[in-house]
FILO-813143 format. One line per field, with one value per residue (C-alpha): residue number from 1; residue in three letters; y, z, x. Coordinates in nm, 3 decimals. Layout:
REM FILO-813143
resi <- NUM;...
resn <- Ala;...
py <- Y;...
pz <- Z;...
px <- X;...
This chain:
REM FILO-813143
resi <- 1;2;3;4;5;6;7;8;9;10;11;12;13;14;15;16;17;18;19;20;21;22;23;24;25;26;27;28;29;30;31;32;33;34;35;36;37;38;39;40;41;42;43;44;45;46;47;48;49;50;51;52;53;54;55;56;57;58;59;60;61;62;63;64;65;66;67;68;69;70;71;72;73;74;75;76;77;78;79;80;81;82;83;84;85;86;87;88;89;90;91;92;93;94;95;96;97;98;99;100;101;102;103;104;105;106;107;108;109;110;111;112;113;114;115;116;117;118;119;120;121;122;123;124;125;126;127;128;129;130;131;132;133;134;135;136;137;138;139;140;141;142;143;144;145;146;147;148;149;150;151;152;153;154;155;156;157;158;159;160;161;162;163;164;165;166;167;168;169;170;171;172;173;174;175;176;177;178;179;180;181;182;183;184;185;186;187;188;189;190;191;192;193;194;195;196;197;198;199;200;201;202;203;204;205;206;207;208;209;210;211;212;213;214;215;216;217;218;219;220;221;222;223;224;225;226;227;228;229;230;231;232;233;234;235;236;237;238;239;240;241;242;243;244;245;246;247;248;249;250;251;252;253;254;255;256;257;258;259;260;261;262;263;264;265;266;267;268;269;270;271;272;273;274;275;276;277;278;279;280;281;282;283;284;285;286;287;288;289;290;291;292;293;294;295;296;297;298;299;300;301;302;303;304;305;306;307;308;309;310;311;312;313;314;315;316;317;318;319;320;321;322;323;324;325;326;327;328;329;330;331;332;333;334;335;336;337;338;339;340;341;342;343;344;345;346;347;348;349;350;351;352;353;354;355;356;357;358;359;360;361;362;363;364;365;366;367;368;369;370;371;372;373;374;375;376;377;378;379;380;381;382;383;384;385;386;387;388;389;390;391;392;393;394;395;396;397;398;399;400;401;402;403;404;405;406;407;408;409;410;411;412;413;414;415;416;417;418;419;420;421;422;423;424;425;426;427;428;429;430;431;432;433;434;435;436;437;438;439;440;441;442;443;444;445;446;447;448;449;450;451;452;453;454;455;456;457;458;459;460;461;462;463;464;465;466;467;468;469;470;471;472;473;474;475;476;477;478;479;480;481;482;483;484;485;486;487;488;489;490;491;492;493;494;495;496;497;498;499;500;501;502;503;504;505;506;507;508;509;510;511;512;513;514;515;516;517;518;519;520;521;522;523;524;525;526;527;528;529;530;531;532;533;534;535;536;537
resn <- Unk;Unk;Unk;Unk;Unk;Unk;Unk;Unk;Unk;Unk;Unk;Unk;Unk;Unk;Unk;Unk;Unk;Unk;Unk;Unk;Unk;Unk;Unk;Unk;Unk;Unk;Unk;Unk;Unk;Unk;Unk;Unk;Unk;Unk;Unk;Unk;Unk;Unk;Unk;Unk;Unk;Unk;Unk;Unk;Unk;Unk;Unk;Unk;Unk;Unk;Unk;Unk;Unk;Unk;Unk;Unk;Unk;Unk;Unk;Unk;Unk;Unk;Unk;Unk;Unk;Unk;Unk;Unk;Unk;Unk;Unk;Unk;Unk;Unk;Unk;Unk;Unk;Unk;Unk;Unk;Unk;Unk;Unk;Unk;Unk;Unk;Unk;Unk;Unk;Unk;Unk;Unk;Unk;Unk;Unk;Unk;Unk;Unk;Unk;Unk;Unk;Unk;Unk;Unk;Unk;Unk;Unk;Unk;Unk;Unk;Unk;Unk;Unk;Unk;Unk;Unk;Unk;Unk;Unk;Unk;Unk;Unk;Unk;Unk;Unk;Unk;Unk;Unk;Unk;Unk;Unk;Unk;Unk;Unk;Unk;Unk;Unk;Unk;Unk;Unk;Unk;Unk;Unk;Unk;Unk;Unk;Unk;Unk;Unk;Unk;Unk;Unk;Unk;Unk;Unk;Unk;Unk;Unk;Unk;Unk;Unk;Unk;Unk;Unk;Unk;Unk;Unk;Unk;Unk;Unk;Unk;Unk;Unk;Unk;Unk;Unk;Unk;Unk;Unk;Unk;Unk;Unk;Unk;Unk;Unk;Unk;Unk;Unk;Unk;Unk;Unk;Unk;Unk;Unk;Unk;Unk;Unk;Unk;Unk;Unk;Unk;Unk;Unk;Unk;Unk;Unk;Unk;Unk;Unk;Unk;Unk;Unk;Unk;Unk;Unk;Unk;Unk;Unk;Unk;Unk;Unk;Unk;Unk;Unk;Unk;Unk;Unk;Unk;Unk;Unk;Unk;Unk;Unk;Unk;Unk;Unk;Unk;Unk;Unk;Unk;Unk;Unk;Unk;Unk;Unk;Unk;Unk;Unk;Unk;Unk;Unk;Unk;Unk;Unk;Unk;Unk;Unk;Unk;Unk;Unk;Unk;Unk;Unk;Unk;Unk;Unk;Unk;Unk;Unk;Unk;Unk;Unk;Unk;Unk;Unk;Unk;Unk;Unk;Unk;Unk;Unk;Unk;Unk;Unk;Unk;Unk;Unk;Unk;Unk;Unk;Unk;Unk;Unk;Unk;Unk;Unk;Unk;Unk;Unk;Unk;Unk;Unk;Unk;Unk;Unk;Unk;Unk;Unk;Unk;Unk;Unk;Unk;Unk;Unk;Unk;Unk;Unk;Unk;Unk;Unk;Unk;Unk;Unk;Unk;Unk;Unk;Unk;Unk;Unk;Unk;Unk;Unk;Unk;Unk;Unk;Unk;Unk;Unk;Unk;Unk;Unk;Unk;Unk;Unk;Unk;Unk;Unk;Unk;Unk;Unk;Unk;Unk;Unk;Unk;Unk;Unk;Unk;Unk;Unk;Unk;Unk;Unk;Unk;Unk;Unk;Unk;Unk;Unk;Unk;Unk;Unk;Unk;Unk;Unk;Unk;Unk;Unk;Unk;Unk;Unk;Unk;Unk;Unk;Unk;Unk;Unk;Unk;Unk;Unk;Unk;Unk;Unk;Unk;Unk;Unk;Unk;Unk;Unk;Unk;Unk;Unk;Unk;Unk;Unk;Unk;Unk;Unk;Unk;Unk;Unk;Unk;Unk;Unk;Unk;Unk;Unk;Unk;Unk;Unk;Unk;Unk;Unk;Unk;Unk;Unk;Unk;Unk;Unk;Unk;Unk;Unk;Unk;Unk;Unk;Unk;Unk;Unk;Unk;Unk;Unk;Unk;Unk;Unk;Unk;Unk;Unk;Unk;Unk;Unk;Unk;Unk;Unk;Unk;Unk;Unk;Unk;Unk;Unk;Unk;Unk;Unk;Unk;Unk;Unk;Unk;Unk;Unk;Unk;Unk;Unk;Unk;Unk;Unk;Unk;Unk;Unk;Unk;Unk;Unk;Unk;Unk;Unk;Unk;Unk;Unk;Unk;Unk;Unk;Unk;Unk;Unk;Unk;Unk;Unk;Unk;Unk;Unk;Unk;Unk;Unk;Unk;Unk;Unk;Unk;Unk;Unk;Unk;Unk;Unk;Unk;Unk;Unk;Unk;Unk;Unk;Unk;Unk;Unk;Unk;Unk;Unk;Unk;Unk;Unk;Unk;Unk;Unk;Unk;Unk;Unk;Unk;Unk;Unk;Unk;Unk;Unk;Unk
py <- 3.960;3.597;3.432;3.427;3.110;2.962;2.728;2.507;2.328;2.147;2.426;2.811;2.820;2.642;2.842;3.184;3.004;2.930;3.238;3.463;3.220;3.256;3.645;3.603;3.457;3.112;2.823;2.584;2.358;2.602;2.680;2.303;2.319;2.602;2.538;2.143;2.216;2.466;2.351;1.956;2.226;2.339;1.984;1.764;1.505;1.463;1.477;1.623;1.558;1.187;1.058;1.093;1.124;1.143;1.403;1.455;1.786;1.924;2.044;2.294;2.354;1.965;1.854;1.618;1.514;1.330;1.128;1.180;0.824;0.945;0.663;0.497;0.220;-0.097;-0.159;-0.425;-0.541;-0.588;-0.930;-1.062;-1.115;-0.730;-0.713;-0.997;-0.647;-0.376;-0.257;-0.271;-0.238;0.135;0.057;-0.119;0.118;0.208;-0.131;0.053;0.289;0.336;0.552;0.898;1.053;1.398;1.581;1.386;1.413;1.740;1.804;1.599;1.738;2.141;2.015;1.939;2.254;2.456;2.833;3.026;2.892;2.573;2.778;3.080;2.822;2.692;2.991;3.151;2.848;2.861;3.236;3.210;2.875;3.152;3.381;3.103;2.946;2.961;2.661;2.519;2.359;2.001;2.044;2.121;1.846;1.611;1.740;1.637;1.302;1.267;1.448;1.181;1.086;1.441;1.545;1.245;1.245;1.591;1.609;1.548;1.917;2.056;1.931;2.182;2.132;1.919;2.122;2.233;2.245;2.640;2.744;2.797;3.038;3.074;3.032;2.741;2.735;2.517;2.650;2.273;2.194;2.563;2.481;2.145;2.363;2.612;2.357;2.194;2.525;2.570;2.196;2.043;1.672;1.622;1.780;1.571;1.221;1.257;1.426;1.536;1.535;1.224;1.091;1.191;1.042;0.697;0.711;0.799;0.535;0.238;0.294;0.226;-0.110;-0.014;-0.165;0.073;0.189;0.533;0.382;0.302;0.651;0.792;0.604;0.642;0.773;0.946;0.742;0.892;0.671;0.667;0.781;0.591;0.687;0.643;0.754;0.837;1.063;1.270;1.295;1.246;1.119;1.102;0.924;0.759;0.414;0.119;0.145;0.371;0.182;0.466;0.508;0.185;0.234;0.543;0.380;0.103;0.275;0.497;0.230;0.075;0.367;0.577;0.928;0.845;0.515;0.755;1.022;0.801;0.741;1.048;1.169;1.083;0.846;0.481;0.324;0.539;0.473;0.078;0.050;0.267;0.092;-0.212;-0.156;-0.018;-0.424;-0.558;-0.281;-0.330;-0.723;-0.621;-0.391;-0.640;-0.853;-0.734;-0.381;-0.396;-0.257;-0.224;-0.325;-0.653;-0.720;-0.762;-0.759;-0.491;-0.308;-0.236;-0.605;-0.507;-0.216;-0.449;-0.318;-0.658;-0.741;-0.390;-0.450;-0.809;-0.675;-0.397;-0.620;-0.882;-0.623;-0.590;-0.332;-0.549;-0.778;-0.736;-0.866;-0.840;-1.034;-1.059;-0.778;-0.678;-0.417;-0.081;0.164;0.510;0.872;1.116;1.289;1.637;1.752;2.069;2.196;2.503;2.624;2.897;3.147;2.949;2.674;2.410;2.249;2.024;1.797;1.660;1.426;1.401;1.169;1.012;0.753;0.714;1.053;1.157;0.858;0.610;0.859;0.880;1.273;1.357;1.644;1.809;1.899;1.616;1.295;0.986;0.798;0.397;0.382;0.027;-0.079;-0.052;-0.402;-0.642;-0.893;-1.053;-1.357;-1.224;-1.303;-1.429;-1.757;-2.027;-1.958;-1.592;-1.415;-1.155;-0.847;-0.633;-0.883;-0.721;-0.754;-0.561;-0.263;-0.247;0.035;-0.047;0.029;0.320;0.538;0.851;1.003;1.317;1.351;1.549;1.611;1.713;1.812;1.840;1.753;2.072;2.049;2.137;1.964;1.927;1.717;1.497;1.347;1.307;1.074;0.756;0.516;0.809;1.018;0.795;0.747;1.130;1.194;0.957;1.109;1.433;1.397;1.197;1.506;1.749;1.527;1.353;1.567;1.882;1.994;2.308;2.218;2.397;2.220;1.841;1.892;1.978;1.724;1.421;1.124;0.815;0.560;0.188;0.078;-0.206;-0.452;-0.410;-0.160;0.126;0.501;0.773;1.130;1.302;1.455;1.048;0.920;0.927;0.680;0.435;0.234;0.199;0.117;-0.163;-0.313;-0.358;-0.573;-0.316;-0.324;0.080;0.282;0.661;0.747;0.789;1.093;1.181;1.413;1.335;1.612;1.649;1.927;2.079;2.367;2.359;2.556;2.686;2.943;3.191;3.417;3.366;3.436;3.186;3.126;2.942;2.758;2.618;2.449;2.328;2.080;2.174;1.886;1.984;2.342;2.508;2.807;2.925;3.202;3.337;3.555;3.787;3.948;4.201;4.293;4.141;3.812;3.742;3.521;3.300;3.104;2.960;2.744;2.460;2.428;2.206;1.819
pz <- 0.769;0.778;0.772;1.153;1.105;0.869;0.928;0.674;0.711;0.551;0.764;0.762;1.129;1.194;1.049;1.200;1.541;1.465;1.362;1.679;1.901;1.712;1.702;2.100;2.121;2.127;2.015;1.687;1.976;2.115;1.758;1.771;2.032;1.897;1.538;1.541;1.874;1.620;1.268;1.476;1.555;1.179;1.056;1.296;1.027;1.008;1.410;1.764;2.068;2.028;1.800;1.867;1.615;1.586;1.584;1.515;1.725;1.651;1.947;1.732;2.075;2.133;1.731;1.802;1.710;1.911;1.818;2.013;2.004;2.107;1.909;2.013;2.275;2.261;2.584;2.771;2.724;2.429;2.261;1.879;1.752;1.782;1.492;1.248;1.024;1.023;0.991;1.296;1.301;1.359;1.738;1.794;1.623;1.988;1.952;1.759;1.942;2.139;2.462;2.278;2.313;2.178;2.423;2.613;2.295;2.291;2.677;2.657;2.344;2.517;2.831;2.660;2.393;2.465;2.597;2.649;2.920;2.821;2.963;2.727;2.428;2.450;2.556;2.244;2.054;2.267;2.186;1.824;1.828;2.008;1.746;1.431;1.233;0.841;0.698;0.452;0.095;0.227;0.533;0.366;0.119;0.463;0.558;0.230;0.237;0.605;0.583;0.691;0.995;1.109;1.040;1.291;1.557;1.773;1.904;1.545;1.464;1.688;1.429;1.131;0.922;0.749;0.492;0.373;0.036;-0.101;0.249;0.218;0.418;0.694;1.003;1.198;1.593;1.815;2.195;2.350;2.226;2.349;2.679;2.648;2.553;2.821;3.063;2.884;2.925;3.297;3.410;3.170;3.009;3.388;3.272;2.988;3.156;3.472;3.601;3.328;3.024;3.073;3.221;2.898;2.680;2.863;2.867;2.512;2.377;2.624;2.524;2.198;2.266;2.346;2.716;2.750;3.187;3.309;3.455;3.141;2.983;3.315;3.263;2.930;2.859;2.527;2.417;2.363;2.085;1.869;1.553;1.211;1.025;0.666;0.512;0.168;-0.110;0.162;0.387;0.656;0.670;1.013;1.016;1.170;1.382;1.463;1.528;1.249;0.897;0.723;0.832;0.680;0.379;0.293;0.453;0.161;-0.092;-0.052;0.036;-0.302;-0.571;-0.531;-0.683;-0.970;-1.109;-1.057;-1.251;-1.502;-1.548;-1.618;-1.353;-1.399;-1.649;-1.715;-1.608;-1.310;-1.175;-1.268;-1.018;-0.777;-0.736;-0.738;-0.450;-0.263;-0.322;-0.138;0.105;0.263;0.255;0.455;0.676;0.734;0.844;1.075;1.168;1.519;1.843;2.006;2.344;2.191;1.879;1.973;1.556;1.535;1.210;1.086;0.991;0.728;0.554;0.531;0.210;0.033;0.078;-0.046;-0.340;-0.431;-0.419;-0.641;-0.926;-0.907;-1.034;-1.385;-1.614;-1.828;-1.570;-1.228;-0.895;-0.721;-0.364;-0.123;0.123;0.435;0.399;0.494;0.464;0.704;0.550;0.838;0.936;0.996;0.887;1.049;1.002;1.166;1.238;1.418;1.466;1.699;1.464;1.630;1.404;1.435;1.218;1.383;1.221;1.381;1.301;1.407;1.139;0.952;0.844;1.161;1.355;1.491;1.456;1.806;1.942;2.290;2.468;2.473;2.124;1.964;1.803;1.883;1.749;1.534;1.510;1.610;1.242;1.210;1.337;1.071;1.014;0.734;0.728;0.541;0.748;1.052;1.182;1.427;1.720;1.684;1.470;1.284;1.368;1.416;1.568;1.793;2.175;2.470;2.567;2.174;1.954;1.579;1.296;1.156;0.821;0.985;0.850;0.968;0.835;0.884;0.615;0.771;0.556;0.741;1.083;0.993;0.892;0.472;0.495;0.725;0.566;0.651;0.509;0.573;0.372;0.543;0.328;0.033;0.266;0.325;-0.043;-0.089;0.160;-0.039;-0.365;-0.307;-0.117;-0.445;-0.679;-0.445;-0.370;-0.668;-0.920;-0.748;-0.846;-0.631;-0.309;-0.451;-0.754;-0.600;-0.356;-0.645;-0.910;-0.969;-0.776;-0.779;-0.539;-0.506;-0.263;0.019;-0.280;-0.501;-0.775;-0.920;-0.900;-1.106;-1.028;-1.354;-1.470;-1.497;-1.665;-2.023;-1.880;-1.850;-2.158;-2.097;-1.739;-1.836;-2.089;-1.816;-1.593;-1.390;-1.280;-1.327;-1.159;-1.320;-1.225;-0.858;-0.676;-0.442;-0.167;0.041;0.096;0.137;0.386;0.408;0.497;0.346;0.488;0.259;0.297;0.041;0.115;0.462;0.472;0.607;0.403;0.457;0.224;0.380;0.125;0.140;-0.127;-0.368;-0.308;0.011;0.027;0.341;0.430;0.498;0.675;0.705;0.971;0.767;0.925;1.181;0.936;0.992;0.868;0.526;0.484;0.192;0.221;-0.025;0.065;-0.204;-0.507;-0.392;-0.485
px <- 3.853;3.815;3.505;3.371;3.133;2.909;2.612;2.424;2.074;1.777;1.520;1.606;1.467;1.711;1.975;1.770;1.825;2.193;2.331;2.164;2.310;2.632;2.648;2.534;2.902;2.802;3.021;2.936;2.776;2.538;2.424;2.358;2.186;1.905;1.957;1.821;1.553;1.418;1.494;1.301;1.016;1.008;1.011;0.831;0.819;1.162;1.324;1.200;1.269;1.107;1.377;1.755;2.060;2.418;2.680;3.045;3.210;3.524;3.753;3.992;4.211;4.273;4.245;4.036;3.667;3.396;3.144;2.813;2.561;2.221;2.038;1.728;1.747;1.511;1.308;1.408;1.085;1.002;0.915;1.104;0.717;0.644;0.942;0.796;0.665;0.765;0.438;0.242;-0.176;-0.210;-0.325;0.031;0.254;0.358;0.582;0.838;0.912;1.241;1.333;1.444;1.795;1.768;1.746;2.049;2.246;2.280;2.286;2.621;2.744;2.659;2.843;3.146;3.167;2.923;2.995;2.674;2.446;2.237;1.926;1.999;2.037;1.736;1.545;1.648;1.459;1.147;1.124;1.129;0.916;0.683;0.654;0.545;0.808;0.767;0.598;0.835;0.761;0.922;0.694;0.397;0.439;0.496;0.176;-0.006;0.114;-0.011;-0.350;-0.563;-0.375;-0.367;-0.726;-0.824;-0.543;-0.618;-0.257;-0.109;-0.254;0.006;0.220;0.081;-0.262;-0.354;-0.440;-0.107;-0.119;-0.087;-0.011;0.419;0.542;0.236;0.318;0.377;0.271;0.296;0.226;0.255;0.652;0.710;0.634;0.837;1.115;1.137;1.098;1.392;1.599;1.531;1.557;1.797;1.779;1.667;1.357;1.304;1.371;1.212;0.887;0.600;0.753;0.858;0.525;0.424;0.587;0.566;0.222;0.164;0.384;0.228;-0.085;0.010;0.181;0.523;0.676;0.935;0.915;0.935;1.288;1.385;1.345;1.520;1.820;1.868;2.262;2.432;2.749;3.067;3.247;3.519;3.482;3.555;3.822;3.992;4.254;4.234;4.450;4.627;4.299;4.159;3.786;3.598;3.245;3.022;3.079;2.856;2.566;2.540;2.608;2.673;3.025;3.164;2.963;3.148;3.536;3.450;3.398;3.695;3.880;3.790;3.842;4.223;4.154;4.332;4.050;3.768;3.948;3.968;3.619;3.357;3.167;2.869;2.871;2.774;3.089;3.074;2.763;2.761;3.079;2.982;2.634;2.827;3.034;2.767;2.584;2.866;2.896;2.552;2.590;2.894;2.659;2.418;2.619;2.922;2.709;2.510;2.543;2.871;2.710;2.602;2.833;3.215;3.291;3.529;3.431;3.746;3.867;3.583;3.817;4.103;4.314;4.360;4.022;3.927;4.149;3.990;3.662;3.723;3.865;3.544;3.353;3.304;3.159;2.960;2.740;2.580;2.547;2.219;2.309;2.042;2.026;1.778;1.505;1.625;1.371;1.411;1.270;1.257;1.599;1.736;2.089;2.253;2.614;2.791;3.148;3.225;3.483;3.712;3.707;3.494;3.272;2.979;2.765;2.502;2.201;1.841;1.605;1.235;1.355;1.022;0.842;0.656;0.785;0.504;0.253;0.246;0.229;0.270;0.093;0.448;0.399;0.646;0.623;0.766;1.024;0.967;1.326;1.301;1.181;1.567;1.655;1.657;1.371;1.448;1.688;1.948;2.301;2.113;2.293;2.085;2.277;2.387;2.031;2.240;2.394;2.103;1.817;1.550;1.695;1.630;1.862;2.008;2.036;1.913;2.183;2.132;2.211;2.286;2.609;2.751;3.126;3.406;3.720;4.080;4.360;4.707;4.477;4.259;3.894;3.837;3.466;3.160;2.859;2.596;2.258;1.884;1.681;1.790;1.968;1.987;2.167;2.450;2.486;2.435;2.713;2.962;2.860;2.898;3.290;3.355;3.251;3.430;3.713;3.805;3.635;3.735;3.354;3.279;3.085;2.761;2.768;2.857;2.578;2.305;2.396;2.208;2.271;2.222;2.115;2.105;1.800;1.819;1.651;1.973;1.807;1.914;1.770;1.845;1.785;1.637;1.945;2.098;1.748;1.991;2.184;1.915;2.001;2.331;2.267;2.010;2.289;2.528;2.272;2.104;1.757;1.658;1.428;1.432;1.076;1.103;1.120;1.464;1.387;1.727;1.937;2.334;2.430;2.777;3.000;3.347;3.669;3.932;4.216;4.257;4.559;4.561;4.185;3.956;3.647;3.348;3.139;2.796;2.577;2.200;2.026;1.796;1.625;1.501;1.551;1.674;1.950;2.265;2.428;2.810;2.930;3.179;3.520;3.294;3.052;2.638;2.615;2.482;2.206;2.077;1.795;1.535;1.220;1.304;1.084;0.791;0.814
């Protein structure tokens, strides 16, 4: 009566999507597949098939886990004074956009683990995208914020109305990305990088500045890359690698506190979060400068996790004073976190993103918006040398760095823990906060995942969720610049494995933050599912 599979995300489309796909016979991979086409449909403000993302499969018959790079790519094109600001006049946001890898991404990843037919997968999507998704409370707030920009942009409207507010739970249509979908199911990524689609979304993002070329988009590839990994109390800890940033983040700060320092602080507490915030200062200095594109950067990442170093670091910091170093602007809002396991054991945690909420604002007459994933490379000066301009410079053919963090926990080479983040920069700091609460803590998963968190921002300060706001003195006496007033609508996504008398059970977890669902295939009884909108911002 084991659990059969579990799946966790921010949108309960999504998770709809997942689990028919699922109890169809699919693998974890074909639920990833549905489950983020349709959960991107539900939450056009925070992926689609403009954007692209990053995911980590699990291949329980080999033991071995993949990393999938379907980032952005930079048109060869493109010139360094598009990237002076990072925002462009509303008639040039085109300039940030880069040639999408969604739909690639998860053509590659199906190819490799998926077991039902990629044109039944996606079918499945298109059909419930056809009958109205739910319009849910972090959508409809999205919507708010945007009103103006969709009232006056026709083909924004596909997107849901601009006059959300009081309308949770209608119905969300969108007739255009159906047909985008069901040609996706019958031609492949083929489909989405050559012929109309693709004319498309050329032609939507030129006119708005950007120089990407219908080549370009055609010849865009996935990466297949080794993943990051750290070992830590006993563990195993698999995440993301350049040119995501999120991955060393999380390897530092590991690296930095055994299980038995953070034990000895309180959860939670001043102490706690002063060090903590600390070594996430000198983590992004470290990400700004040795993080960029593999294709471009020969800095192998891992001379950054050396243990001595590590160690030195850790002992600079003290509780009474801190550091605010200089760091780039990191700034990204708009991602999509989606978990599942299934009943073979394969797992996958896979992160979509437009990077910005809506993207450039650009919307194609295929029903999705476009990515501005290039405001990721750095503009600032911060670690750029004369000859060699940083790490993460504007260039032709690069993929910006990234926050996107989807994770995976072994224990004795099996996974215990599947998580990942949305809310840019937040995310990646959600995702270490909440493996330090399960991990070290031994919190249970539900209960690390809604805590308050913390987060230190790209300018060095510190934000408190509300629950940490008491902590503000104590904070302030210690050196750090406090910010308890602003809102935190990242989310942590996870699904946990544990073995209870030689029962496998399944723990998938959504934030509060953001709402979302979760369902759990038990023994060969129907699946139970949970799901809860999210109480509106």
């Amino acid at each position: 009566m084991s659990d059969r599979f579990a799946v966790a995300s921010e949108s309960s489309a999504a998770v709809e999507a997942a689990r028919e796909v699922l109890e169809a016979g699919g693998s974890a991979t074909d639920a990833a597949v549905a489950g983020v086409l349709l959960g991107c449909a539900a939450h056009p403000a925070s992926c689609g098939l403009g954007g692209g993302g990053a995911a980590i499969v699990w291949d329980p018959r080999a033991k071995k886990a993949d990393f999938f790079d379907f980032r952005e790519v930079a048109p060869l094109g493109i010139r360094r004074a598009d990237y002076r600001s990072k925002h462009a006049a509303h008639e040039r946001r085109g300039v940030m956009v880069g040639v999408p890898g969604l739909a690639a991404g998860l053509w590659d990843m199906h190819q490799r683990a998926g077991k039902l037919p990629w044109e039944k997968v996606v079918t499945m999507a298109a059909d419930a995208l056809e009958q109205g998704l739910p319009l849910s409370a972090y959508m409809a707030q999205a919507l708010v914020w945007n009103a103006t920009w969709l009232r006056h942009d026709e083909r924004a409207r596909s997107l849901g109305p601009h006059d959300a507010e009081g309308r949770v739970g209608e119905k969300l249509e969108n007739p255009a990305l159906v047909k985008t979908l069901r040609s996706l199911a019958a031609g492949g990524k083929d489909a989405f990088y050559s012929g109309p689609i693709a004319s498309d979304v050329v032609r939507t993002a030129r006119a708005a500045g950007c120089r990407m070329t219908p080549a370009e988009l055609g010849q865009y590839r996935a990466v297949l890359r080794e993943p990051l990994r750290t070992k830590w109390e006993g563990l195993e800890v698999i995440s993301a690698p350049p040119p995501s940033g999120a991955g060393l983040v999380v390897a530092q700060l590991l690296a930095m506190f055994p299980k038995a320092d953070l034990r000895a602080l309180e959860s939670g507490s001043g102490p706690y979060v002063h060090l903590l915030s600390e070594a996430l200062r000198l983590s992004y200095a470290d990400r700004a400068l040795v993080v960029g594109d593999p294709a471009f950067l020969k800095t192998d990442v891992r001379l950054a996790l050396d243990p001595e170093k590590m160690r030195a670091r850790r002992a600079r910091i003290r509780l009474d004073a801190t550091t605010m170093p200089e760091l780039p602007s990191i700034s990204e809002s708009g991602t999509l976190h989606f978990v599942a396991i299934d009943v073979d054991g394969g797992v996958v945690s896979v992160s979509a993103s437009l990077t910005s909420m809506f993207g450039a604002k650009l919307v194609t007459e295929g029903g999705f918006a476009l990515n501005d994933a290039l405001s990721d490379f750095t503009i600032d000066e911060y670690g750029q040398r004369v000859h060699t301009r940083g790490s993460n410079f504007a260039r032709g053919g690069a993929r910006p760095v990234s926050s996107l963090a989807p994770t995976l926990v072994l224990r004795g080479g099996e996974p215990i823990l599947a998580l990942g983040g949305s809310g840019g920069l937040r995310g990646s700091t959600g995702v270490l906060q909440v493996l330090l609460a399960h991990l070290a803590f031994d919190q249970p998963l539900p209960s690390a995942v809604a805590a308050p968190r913390f987060h230190v921002g790209g300018g060095g300060a510190l934000k408190l969720d509300p629950g940490l706001a008491e902590l503000e003195a104590d904070l302030v006496g210690r050196g750090e610049v406090v910010d308890a007033r602003s809102p935190n609508f990242s989310a942590v996504t996870a699904v946990g494995v544990r073995v209870v008398e030689a029962v496998r059970v399944l723990d998938p977890v959504f934030d509060p933050r953001k709402g979302g669902a979760v369902t759990v295939g038990h023994g060969v009884e129907p699946p139970v599912v949970v799901t809860k909108a999210g109480a509106r911002p």
